[in-house]
C-alpha positions as CSV (number, residue, x, y, z in Angstrom):
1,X,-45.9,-0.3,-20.7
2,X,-42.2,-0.7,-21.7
3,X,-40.5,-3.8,-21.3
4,X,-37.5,-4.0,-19.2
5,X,-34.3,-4.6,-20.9
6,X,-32.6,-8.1,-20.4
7,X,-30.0,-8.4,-18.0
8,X,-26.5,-9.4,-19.2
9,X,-24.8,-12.6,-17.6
10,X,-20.9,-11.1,-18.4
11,X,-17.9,-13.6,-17.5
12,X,-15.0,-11.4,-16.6
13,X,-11.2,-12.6,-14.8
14,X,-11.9,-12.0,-11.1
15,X,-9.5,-9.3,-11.1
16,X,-11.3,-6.8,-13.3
17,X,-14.4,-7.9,-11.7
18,X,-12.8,-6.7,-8.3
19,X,-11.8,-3.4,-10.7
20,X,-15.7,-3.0,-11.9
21,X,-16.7,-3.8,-8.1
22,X,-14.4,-1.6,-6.9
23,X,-14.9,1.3,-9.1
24,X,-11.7,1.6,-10.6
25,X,-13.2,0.2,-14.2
26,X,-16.0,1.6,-15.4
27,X,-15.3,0.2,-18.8
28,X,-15.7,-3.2,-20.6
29,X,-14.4,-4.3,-23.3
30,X,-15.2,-6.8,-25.9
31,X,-13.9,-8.1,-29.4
32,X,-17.4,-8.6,-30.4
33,X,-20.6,-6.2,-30.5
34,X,-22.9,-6.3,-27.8
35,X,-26.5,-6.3,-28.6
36,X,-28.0,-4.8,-24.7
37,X,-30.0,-1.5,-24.5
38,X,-29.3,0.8,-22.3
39,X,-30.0,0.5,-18.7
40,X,-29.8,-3.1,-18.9
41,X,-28.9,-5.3,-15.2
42,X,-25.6,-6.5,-15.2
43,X,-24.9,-9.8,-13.3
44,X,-21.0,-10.3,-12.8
45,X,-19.4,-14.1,-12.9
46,X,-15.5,-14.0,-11.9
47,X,-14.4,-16.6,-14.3
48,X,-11.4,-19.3,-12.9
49,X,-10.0,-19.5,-10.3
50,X,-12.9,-18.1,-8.5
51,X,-16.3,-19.3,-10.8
52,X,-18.5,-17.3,-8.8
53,X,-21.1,-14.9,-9.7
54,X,-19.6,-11.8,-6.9
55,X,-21.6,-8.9,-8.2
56,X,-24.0,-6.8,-10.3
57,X,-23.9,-3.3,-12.6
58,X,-26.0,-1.7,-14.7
59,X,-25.3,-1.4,-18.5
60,X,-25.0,2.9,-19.1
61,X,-25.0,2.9,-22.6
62,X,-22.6,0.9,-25.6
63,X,-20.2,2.1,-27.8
64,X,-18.3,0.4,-31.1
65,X,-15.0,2.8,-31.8
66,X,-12.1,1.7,-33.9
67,X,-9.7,0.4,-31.9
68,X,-7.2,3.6,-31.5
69,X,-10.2,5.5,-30.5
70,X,-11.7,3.4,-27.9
71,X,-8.1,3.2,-26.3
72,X,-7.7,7.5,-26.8
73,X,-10.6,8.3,-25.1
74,X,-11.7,5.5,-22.7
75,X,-8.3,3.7,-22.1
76,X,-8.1,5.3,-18.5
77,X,-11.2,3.6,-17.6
78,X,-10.7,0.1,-19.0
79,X,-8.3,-1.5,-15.6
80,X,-5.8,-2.6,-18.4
81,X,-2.7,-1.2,-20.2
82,X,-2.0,-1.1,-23.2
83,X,-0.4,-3.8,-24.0
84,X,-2.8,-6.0,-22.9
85,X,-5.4,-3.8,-24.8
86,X,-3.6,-4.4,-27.8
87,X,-3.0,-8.3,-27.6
88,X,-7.0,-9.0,-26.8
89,X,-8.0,-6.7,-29.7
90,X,-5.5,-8.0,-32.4
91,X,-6.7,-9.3,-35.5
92,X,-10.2,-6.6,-35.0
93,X,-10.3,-3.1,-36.3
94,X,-13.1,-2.3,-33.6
95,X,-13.6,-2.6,-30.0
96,X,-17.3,-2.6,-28.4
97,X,-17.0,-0.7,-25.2
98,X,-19.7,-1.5,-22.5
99,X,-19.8,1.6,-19.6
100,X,-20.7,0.1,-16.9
101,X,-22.0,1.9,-13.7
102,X,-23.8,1.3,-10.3
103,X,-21.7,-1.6,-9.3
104,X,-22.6,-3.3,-6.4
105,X,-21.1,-6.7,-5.0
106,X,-22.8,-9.6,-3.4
107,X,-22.7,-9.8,0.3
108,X,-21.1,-13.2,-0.7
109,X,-20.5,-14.4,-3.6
110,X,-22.3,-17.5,-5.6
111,X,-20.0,-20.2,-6.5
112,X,-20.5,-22.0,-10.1
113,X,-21.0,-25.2,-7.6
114,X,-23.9,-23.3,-5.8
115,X,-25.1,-22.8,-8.9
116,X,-25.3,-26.2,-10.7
117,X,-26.8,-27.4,-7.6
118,X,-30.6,-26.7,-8.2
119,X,-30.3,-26.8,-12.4
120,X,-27.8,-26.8,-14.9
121,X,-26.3,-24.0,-15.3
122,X,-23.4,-22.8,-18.0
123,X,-21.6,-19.7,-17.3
124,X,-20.4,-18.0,-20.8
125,X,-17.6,-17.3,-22.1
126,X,-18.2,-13.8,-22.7
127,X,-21.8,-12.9,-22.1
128,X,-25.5,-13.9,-22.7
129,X,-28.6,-12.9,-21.4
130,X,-30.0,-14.2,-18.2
131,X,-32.7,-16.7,-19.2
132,X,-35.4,-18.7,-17.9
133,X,-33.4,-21.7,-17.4
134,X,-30.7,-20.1,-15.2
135,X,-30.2,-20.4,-11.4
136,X,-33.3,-18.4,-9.4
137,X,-30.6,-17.0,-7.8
138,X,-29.2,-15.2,-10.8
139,X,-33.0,-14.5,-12.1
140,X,-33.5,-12.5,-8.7
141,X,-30.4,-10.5,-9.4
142,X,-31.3,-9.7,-12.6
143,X,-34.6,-8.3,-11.0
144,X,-33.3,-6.4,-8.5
145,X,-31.1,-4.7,-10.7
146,X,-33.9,-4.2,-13.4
């Protein structure tokens, strides 16, 4: 029997979330290498000012390019120019690029207070994996998307 793989809790600024939701960016990036297989759930929290988890995705695949090459052949997809590109990846010579597809918002979104009602619950900075301890609300995302 093979084991799903664990869903992804990925903080983003509300307005590339609205671009993932939206399908207008089908591409993440991130300084950092992220360790999540293939086909892995997705669970989207809009960092401030809206602190709200407002959708889910599904993790297509990974890829770790040197900078100039992640912007050459994905740069159309990323919701950001170059500039901006630029300025979060200075200082690394790679950029992880997470392809992100099936994006689906929540009828309405969870807010971060929602959240931290039933447990406690910390949102990261960049991404973890959904875990035990987290919100059932997030858990039954994770699920559905699984």
């Amino acid at each position: 029997m093979r084991k799903e793989p664990p869903a992804l809790l990925l903080s983003v600024r509300p307005r590339f979330a609205e671009a993932i939701l939206s399908g207008h960016k089908t591409v993440e990036v991130r300084r950092r290498r992220v360790a999540a297989r293939e086909g892995s759930p997705v669970v989207l929290y809009a960092s401030s000012p809206v602190m709200a988890v407002v959708g889910t995705a599904q993790l297509e695949r990974s890829e770790t390019l040197s900078v100039q090459d992640a912007w050459s052949s994905h740069g159309h997809a990323m919701g950001i120019n170059r500039r901006e590109f630029d300025d979060y990846l200075a200082g690394t010579e790679t950029a992880c690029l997470l392809f992100l597809a099936k994006a689906l918002p929540l009828g309405a979104p969870l807010p971060l207070n929602d959240l931290r009602s039933s447990r406690a619950f910390h949102p990261p900075q960049s991404y973890r994996y959904v875990a035990e301890s987290d919100p059932t609300a997030i858990r039954q995302l994770a699920a559905q998307r699984a």
